[in-house]
N, C-alpha and C positions, 0 to 999 in steps of 0.2 A: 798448721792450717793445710786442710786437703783441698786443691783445685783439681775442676774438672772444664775440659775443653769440649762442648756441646756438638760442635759440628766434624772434632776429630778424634771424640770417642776416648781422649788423652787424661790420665790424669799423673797428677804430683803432690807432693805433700812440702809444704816451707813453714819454717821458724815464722814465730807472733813476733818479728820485732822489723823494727826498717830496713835496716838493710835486707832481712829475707824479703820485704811486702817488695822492697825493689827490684829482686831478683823477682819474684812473683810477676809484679806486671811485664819485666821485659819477656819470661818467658809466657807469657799471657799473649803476647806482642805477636814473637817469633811464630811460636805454636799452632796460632789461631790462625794466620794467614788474614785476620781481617785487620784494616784501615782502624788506627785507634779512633775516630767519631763512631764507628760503628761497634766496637765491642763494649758488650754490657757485663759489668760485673754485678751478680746474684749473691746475695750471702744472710743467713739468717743473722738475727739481731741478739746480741750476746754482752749487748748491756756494755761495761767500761773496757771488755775484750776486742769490740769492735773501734773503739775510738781513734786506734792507729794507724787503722786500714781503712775505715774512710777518712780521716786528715789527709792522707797520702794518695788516694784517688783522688780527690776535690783539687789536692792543690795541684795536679797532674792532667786533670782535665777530662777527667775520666767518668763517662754513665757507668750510675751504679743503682741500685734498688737494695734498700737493706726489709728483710722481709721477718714478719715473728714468727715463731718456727713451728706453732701452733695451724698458723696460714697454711703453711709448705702442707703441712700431715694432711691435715682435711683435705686440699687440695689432689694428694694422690691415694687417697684410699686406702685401702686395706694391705699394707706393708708388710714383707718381714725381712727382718736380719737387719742390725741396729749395729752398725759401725761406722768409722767416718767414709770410709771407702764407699758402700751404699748410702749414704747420707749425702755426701756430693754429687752422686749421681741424679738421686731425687733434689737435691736444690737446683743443681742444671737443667734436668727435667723440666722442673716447676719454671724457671729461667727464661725457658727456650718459649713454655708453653704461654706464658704472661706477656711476652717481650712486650705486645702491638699495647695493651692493654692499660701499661703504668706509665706514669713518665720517669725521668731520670731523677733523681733527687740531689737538691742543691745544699749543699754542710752548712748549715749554721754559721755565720760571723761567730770568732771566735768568742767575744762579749757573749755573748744569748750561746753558745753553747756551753761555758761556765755557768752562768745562771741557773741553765736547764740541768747540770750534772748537780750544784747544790741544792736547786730543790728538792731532786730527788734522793741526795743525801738527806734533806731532812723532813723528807716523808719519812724517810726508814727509822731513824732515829726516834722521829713522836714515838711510829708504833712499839719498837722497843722499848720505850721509859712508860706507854699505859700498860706493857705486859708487864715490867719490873714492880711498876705501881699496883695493880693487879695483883701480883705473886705476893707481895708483900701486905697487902690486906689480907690476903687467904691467911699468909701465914699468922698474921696478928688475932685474925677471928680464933682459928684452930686455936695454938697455941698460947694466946693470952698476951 
């Protein structure tokens, strides 16, 4: 995970697991020079990749905005160079540029965020067993 620091132009890169996301916020901390009520963390939405890092903000106390990455694009136009180092950049960008605009996002009780991960488990699963159902008529018409 690449972090980028908005108002000191800083960035770093830390391991997807707890203990880096804990090093991450301390040096988020240090870094920023801002008061934690005031530092927002920005991050596109990455589906069950994101789940660790906001569990870990929420239970920390921490404003965050998880954004679809869709959002972030349109929002800065006409882009080039596709790495994560310029990707953070324009998420901070997009971050800095939204702050007044969104409010902070409150995690889910964990109840209703298990629910919400199994429904969307089996959204995915229907559509795979009507494509399997699907492929398997084709094949039965074709081949008899």
């Amino acid at each position: 995970m690449d972090r980028c620091i908005h108002n000191r132009g800083v960035q770093s890169g830390f391991g997807n697991n707890p203990e880096s996301t804990t090093a991450m916020l301390e040096w988020s901390l240090d870094t920023s020079g801002v008061p934690k009520d005031e530092l927002l963390f920005v991050f596109e939405h990455t589906g069950l990749y994101a789940h660790q890092l906001i569990g870990q903000l929420a239970d920390n106390g921490f404003h965050f905005h998880v954004v679809p990455g869709l959002e972030i694009k349109r929002s800065l136009g006409i882009a080039r160079g596709k790495d994560d180092k310029s990707d953070t950049r324009r998420i901070t960008l997009y971050g800095y540029r939204t702050r007044e605009e969104k409010s902070s996002v409150q995690a889910a009780p964990g109840v209703l965020e298990k629910v919400k991960r199994l429904m969307s488990l089996r959204i995915k699963l229907v559509a795979e067993r009507a494509g399997h159902i699907t492929t398997l008529g084709e094949h039965q018409r074709v081949l008899g």
